[in-house]
N, C-alpha and C positions, 0 to 999 in steps of 0.2 A: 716528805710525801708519805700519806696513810698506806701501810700493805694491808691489802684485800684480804680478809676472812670466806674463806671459799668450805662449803659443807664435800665432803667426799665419803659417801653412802658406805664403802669396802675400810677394811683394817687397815694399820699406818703401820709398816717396818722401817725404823731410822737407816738410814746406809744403803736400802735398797732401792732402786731405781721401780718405777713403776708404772700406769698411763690412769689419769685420772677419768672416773665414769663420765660418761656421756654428757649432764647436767652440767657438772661442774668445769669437762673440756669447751663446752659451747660458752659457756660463762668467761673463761679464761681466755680462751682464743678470739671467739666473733666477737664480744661485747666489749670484753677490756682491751682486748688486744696488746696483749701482755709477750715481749719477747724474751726467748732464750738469756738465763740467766736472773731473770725479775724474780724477786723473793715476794714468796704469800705465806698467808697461816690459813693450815687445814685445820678441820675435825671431824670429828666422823660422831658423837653421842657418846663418846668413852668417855667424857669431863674433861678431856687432855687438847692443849694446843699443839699443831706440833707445825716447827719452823720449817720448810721448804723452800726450794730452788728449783725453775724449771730447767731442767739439762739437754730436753728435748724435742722437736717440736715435728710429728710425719704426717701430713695428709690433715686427717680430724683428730689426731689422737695428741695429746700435752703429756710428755712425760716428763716424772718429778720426781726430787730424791730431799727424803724428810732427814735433817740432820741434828733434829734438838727435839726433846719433847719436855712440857712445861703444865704443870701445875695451872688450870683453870677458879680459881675461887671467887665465881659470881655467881653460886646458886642462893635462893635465897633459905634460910631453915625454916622456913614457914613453904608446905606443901600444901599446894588447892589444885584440886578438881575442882574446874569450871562444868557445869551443866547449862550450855545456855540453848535457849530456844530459836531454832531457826528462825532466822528473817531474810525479807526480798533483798537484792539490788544487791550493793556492795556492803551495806552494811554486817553481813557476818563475815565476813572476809577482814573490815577493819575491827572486829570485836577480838576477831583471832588475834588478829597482827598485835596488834597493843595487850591483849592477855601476855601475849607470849613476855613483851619488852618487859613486864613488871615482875614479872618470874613466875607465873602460873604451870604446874607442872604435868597438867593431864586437862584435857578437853572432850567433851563428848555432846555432840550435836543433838537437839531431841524434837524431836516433833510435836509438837502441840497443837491444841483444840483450834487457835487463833494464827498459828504459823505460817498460814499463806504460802508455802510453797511445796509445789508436789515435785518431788523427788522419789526415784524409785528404782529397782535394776541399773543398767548401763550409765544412766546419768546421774543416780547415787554416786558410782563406783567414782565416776569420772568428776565429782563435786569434791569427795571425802579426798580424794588424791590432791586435789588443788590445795585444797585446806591445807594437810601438810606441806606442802610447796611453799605456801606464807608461811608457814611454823617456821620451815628449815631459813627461809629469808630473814625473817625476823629475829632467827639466833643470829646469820651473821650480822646482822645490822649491829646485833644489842649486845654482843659480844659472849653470848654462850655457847657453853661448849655439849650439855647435856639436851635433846633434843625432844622437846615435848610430846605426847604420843595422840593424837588425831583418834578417838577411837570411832567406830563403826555408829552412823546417828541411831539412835531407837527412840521409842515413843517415852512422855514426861514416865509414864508408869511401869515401863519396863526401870527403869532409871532408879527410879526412889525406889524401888523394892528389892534392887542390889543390896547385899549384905556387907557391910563397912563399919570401920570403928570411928573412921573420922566425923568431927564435928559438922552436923548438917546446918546449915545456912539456907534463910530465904530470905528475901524483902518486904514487908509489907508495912504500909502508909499509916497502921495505928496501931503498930507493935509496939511494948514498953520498953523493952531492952534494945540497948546501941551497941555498938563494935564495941564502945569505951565500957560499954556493961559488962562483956565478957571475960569470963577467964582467962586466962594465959594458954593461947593451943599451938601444936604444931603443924596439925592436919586438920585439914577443913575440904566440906566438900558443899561446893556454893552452887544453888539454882537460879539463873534468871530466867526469866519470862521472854516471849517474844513480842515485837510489836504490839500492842495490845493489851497486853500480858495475858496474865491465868486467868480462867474462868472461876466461879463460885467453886466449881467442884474440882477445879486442879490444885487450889489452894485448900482444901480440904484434904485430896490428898495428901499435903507435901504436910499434914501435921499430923496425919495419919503416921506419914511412915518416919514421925520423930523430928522433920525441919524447923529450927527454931526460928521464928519470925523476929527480926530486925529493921529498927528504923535508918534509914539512912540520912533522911532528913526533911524539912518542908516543903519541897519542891518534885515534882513529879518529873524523871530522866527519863528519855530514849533508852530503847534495849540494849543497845551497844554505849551507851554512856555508865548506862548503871552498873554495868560489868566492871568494867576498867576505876569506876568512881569507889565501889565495893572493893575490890582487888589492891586497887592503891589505898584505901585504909586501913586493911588486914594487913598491907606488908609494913604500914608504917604503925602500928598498932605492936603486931605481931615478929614483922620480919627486918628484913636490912636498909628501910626505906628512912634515911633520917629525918 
């Protein structure tokens, strides 16, 4: 029988008893319904697995006592910053999810000319929270232990005018150079488009501010394919994708 990979937000002491946060008791308790004595693997973003035992179980609250801690090595050596452009419906919700599984180490939502969706105050606050909710799911799914960071959405051109050294990445359908054209990098920092994609002048920006345009191939993707389609070539290009 598989043990559960459970994310628990607070620090892990081996030998000490503890009660796990709120997320991961309601996970443990109502969902799995895991009893006294069931072994899980926590993490908390440290890179570290660490083995556990529940010892106790009061009211709402799952206490647990970590008795092993182990050595995580599935990050991948190739880091991307995802820039992808909001979309409707569930679609950016599964662009995250699948970023995450392929090893994408940093996401930041942007708003765009074509984005179609307003967001703003309270239901920003209340979107960007969900987002990492699928991150933290998607580690345990895919078995990481370092937890990707959701940042704050802002607009395409706050974005590209951040200052980085990583390799800038974009898309475009009559660029000459391929993934297979490029160098050998560790860091890359990749722009998609939203539904729609970029207007004349978003793609003017992004070679404004240094984005090197790449083909990906004959065939025009969905926003959320071309992420994940780009992502899995750089890690297998790049990173630990055989």
């Amino acid at each position: 029988m598989r043990i559960p990979r459970i994310y628990h937000s607070s620090s892990i002491e081996l030998q000490q008893a503890f009660h796990l946060d709120d997320e991961a008791a309601n996970h443990v308790g109502r969902v799995l319904r895991m009893p006294i004595n069931s072994e899980l693997v926590l993490f908390n973003g440290d890179g570290y697995n660490y083995q556990a035992k529940i010892t106790a179980i009061d009211k709402k609250q799952i206490i647990v006592t970590a008795n092993a801690k182990q050595d995580n090595p599935v990050e991948s050596p190739l880091k991307i910053h995802l820039g992808q452009g909001i979309s409707r419906g569930d679609r950016m919700d599964f662009a995250i999810q699948k970023a995450v599984e392929l090893g994408v180490t940093e996401i930041t939502p942007l708003f765009t000319e074509r984005c179609g969706v307003k967001l703003e105050g309270e239901r920003l606050a209340k979107r960007t929270q969900q987002w990492q909710k699928i991150v933290i799911s998607a580690c345990e799914q895919s078995g990481r232990s370092i937890v990707p960071i959701v940042h704050p959405a802002v607009s395409l051109t706050s974005w590209l005018a951040q200052d980085t050294k990583e390799l800038k990445l974009t898309l475009h359908p009559r660029a000459k150079d391929t993934i297979k054209t490029l160098a050998a990098v560790k860091d890359i920092r990749l722009v998609i488009g939203p539904e729609g994609g970029f207007t004349d002048e978003e793609i003017a920006l992004t070679t404004q501010a240094d984005f090197k345009s790449i083909l990906l191939g004959p065939r025009i993707l969905r926003t959320e394919t071309a992420a994940l389609v780009t992502i899995s070539a750089l890690q297998l290009q790049f990173g630990d994708l055989a």
